[in-house]
C-alpha positions in Angstrom: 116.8 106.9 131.1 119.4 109.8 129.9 118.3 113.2 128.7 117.6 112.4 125.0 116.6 108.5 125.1 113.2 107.0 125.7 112.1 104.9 129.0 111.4 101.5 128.5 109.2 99.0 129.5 109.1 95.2 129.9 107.4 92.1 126.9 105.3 90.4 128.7 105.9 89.2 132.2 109.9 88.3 133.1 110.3 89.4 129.5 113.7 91.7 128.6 113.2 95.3 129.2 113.0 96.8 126.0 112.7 101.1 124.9 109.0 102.1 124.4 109.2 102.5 120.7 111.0 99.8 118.7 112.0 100.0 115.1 110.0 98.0 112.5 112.8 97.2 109.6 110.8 95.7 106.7 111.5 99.1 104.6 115.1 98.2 104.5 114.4 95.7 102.2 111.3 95.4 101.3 107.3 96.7 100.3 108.4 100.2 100.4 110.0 101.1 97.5 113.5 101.6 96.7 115.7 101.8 99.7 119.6 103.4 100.1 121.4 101.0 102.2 123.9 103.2 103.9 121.3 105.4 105.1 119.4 102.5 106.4 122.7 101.3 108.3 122.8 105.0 110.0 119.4 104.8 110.6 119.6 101.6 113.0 123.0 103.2 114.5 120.6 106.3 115.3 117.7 104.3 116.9 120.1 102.8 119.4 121.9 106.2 120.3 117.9 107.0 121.4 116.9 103.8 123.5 115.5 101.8 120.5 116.3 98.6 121.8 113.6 95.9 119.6 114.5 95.6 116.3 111.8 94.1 114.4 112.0 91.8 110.8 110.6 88.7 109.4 111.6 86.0 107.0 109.1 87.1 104.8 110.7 90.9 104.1 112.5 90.2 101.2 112.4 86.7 100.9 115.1 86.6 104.0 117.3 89.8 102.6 116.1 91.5 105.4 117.6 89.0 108.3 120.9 89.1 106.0 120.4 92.4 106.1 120.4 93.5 109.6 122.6 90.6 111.2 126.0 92.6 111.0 124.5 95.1 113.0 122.8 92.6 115.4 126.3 91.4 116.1 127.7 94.5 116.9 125.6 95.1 119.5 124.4 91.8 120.2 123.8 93.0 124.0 122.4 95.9 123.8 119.3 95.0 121.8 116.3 92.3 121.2 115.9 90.9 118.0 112.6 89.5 116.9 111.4 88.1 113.8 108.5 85.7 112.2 107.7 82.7 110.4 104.3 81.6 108.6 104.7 83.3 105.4 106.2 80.5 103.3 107.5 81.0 99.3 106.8 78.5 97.0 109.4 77.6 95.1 107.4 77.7 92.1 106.2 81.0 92.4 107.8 83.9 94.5 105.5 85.9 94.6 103.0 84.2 96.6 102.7 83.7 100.2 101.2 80.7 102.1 100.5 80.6 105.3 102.2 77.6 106.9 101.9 76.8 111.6 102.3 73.3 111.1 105.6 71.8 113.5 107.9 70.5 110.9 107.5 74.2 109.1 107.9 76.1 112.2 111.4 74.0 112.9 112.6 74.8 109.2 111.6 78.1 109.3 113.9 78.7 112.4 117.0 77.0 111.7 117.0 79.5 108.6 116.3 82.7 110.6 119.0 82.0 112.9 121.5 81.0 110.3 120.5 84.6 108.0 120.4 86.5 111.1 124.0 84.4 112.5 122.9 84.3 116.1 122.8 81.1 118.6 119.2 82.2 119.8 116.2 84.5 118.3 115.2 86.9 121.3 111.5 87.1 120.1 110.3 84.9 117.7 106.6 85.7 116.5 103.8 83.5 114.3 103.5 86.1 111.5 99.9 85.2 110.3 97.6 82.2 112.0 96.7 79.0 109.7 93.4 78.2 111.3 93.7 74.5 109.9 96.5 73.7 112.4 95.5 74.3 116.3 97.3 77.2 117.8 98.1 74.6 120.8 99.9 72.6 118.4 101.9 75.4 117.2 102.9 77.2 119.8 104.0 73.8 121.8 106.4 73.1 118.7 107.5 77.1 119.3 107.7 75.7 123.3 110.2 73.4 122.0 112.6 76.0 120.5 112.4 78.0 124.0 113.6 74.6 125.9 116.0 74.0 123.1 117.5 77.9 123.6 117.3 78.5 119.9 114.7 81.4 120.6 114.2 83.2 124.1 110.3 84.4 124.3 107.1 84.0 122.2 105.2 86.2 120.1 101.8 86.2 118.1 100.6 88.4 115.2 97.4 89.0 113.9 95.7 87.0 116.2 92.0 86.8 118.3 91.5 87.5 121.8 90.6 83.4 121.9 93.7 82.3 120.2 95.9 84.3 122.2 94.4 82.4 125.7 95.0 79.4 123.9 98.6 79.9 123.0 99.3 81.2 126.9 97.8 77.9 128.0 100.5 76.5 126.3 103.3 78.9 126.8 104.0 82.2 128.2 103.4 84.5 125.4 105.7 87.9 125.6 103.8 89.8 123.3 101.1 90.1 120.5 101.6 92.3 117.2 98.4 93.8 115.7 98.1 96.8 113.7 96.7 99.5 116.2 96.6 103.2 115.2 94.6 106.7 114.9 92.8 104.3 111.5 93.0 101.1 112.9 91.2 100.1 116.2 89.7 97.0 115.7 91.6 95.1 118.9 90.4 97.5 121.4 87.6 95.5 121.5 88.7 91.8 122.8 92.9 91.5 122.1 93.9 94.3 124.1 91.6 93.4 127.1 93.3 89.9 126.9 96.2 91.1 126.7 96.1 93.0 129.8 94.6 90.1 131.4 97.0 88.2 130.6 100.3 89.9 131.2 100.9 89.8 127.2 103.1 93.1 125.7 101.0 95.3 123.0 103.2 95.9 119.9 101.6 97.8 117.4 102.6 97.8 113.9 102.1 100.5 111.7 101.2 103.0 113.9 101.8 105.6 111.3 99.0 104.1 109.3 101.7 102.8 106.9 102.7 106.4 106.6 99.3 108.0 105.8 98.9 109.7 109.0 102.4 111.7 108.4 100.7 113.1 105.4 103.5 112.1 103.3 101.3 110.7 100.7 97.6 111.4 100.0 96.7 108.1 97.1 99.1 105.2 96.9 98.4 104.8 93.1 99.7 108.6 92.3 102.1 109.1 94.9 103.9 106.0 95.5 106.3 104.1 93.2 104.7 101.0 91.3 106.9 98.2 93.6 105.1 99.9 96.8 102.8 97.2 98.1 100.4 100.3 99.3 98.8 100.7 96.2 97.2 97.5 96.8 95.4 98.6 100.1 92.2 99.5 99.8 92.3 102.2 101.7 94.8 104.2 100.6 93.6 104.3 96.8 90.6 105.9 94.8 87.9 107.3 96.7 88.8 105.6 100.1 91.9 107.7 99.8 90.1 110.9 99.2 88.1 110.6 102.4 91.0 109.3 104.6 92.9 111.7 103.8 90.6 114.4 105.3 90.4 112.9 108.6 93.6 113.9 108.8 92.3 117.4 109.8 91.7 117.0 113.3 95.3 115.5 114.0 97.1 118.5 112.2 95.1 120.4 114.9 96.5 118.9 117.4 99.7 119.4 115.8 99.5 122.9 115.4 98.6 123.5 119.1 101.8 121.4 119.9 104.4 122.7 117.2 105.5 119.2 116.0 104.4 116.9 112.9 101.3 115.2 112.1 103.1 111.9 112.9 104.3 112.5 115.8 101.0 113.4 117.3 99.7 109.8 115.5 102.5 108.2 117.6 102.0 110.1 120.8 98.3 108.5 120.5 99.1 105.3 120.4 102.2 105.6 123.0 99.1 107.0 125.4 97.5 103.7 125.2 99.6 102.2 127.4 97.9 104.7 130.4 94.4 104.2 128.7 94.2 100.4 128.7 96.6 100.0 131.3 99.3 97.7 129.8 102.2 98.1 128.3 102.7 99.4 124.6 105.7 99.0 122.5 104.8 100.4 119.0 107.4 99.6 115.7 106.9 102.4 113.6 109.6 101.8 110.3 111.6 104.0 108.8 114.7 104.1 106.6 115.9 107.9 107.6 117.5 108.9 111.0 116.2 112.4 111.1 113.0 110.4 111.2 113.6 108.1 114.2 114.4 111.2 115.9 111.4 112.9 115.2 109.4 109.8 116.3 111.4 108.9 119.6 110.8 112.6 120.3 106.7 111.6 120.2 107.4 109.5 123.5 107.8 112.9 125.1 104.3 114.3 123.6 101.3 113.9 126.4 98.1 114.8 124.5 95.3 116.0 126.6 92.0 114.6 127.8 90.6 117.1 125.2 92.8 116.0 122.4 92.5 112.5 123.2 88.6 113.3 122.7 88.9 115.2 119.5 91.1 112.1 117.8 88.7 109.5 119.2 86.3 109.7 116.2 89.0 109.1 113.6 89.1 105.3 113.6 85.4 104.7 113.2 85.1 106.9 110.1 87.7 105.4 107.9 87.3 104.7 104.5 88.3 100.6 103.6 89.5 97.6 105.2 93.5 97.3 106.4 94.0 94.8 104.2 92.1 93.3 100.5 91.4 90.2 102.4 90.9 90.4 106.1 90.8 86.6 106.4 94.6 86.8 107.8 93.6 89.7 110.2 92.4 89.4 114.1 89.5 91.5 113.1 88.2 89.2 110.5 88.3 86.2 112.5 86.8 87.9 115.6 
C-alpha cells in the first residue's frame, strides 16, 4: 500500500487480491437519476489512483448501458482491476420495464455471452447470480456457472441476495469467491446466518449499499421530496412518508460520532461496515457507488477511520430501530427467505 491508497484483501480463498472498498457503478447509468458522463469517466480514473481495484455492474443497470458503459475503461486497464457483474434479471421484450428473475442453464449461458460481448473482454473476473429463482436448484445453477469457469469465459463465482443454506449449497458445487448482500448501519439482517457462513466457508463479504442508498450521508431526508421522479428510491419503503421521518433521526447518533472525528456522516457509516471485517473475522469488501470523484475520495479516506469500542456500542442500536423493509417485496432478499 502507498501513502494515499487503501490495503486490500483477497475474494474468497485463492481469489484475486482486490482494494478493501470497491466501486459499485450502477449510478452511471442507471436508478439514480440523471448522471454527467464525463464526470463519471473521472470518477472511475480517481477510484484507481486510490486502490479501487473491483468494479462492480450488472446487465440489469440500464438494460446493459452500463457494461457498454464501463468497458473502454476496463480495457484500459484491463490488469490493474476485477471486473464483476450479474445475470438473473431478465427484460421481457414485451415490456421493459419489468424484471424476471431467470437461474435456469440455457439463461445463465445467454446471459454471459452478452456481458462479455458489452463489456468486450475474453473472460468476466467475477460473475455473480444477481437474485435467486427458488424454482431452479441452486446446484443446478451454479454447476452451469461451473461450466463457464472450465470454459475461461468467467474467472470466480459470486452470489447475491442469498441464505446461509443456499450459499453451502452453491460451495458444494463450486468454490464461491464471494456473496453480495446489502449490509449497513440500517441493514443487518445477515449477521445472523450469511455472514457466519461465510466465514466458515472462506466466502468474501461484499456489501452493497453501505451508505443506505445514500441516506446515511444525509444527503436526502424523503425520497418523494428530495429525489428526482426517475430515482428508483422513492419506491422504497423506507425512505418515504413516515418511515422516512423516523429514519432519518437515527441519524443522530452517527453525526455524533462524526463530530468527535471531524469527517462526514458517511464516512463514519462506511468506517462501520469496513470494521466488520475485525468484528466477524472475515474479510469485507464494501461497493459503495458514486458518480463524483471528490466523493470516492472522501469514502476511501473512511478505510483510515477506526471507530472505538464505545462508538461501535453507541451505533449498534441503529439497525434494529429502523423504520421499513429494504425493499417493497422482500421475497428476492436473503432475509425474506431466511
Amino acid at each position: 500500500m502507498t501513502d494515499g491508497t487503501i490495503p486490500t484483501a483477497a475474494l474468497g480463498d485463492g481469489g484475486p487480491q482486490v482494494g478493501v472498498q470497491g466501486l459499485g457503478c450502477m449510478g452511471m447509468s442507471f436508478a439514480y437519476g440523471p448522471s454527467d458522463a464525463k464526470e463519471s469517466r473521472a470518477t472511475l480514473e480517481r477510484a484507481l489512483e486510490l486502490g479501487v481495484t473491483l468494479y462492480d455492474t450488472a446487465d440489469a443497470y440500464g438494460a446493459g448501458e452500463n457494461e457498454k458503459f464501463l468497458s473502454p475503461f476496463f480495457k484500459a486497464h484491463r490488469d490493474e482491476l476485477v471486473i464483476a457483474t450479474k445475470f438473473a434479471l431478465s427484460i421481457p421484450a414485451d415490456d421493459p420495464t419489468r424484471r424476471v428473475i431467470r437461474n435456469d442453464p440455457p439463461y445463465i449461458r445467454q446471459a454471459v455471452e452478452a456481458s462479455l460481448k458489452r463489456l468486450d473482454v475474453d473472460a468476466i473476473d467475477l460473475y455473480y447470480m444477481h437474485r435467486r429463482d427458488v424454482n431452479v436448484p441452486i446446484e443446478e445453477s451454479v454447476g452451469a456457472m461451473a461450466d463457464l469457469v472450465r470454459e475461461g469465459k468467467v474467472k470466480h463465482l459470486g452470489l447475491s441476495e442469498v441464505t446461509a443454506a443456499e450459499l453451502r449449497a452453491a460451495q458444494a458445487v463450486h468454490p464461491i469467491a464471494a456473496v453480495q448482500s446489502e449490509w449497513s448501519l440500517f441493514s443487518r439482517d445477515i449477521e445472523a446466518q450469511v455472514v457466519p457462513a461465510a466465514r466458515e466457508l472462506g466466502v468474501t463479504l461484499v456489501p452493497y449499499s453501505p451508505l443506505g442508498r445514500g441516506f446515511l450521508t444525509g444527503s436526502f431526508t424523503n425520497a418523494e421530496k428530495d429525489l428526482t421522479a426517475d430515482d428508483f428510491r422513492r419506491h422504497q419503503p423506507r425512505f418515504t412518508g413516515d418511515n422516512a421521518a423516523a429514519n432519518a433521526a437515527l441519524l443522530a447518533p452517527v453525526r455524533t460520532v462524526a463530530e468527535a472525528h471531524g469527517v462526514s456522516l458517511g464516512q463514519i457509516a462506511l468506517a462501520w461496515v469496513q470494521q466488520q471485517t475485525t468484528v466477524h473475522d472475515l474479510p469485507v469488501v464494501p461497493i459503495p457507488g458514486t458518480r463524483k470523484p471528490s466523493r470516492v475520495e472522501e469514502n476511501t479516506a473512511a478505510t483510515r477511520i477506526e471507530l472505538t469500542k464505545e462508538e461501535l456500542a453507541l451505533l449498534e442500536p441503529i439497525a434494529a430501530q429502523v423504520a421499513g423493509d429494504r425493499y417493497a417485496d422482500m421475497r428476492f432478499a436473503s432475509a425474506g427467505r431466511e
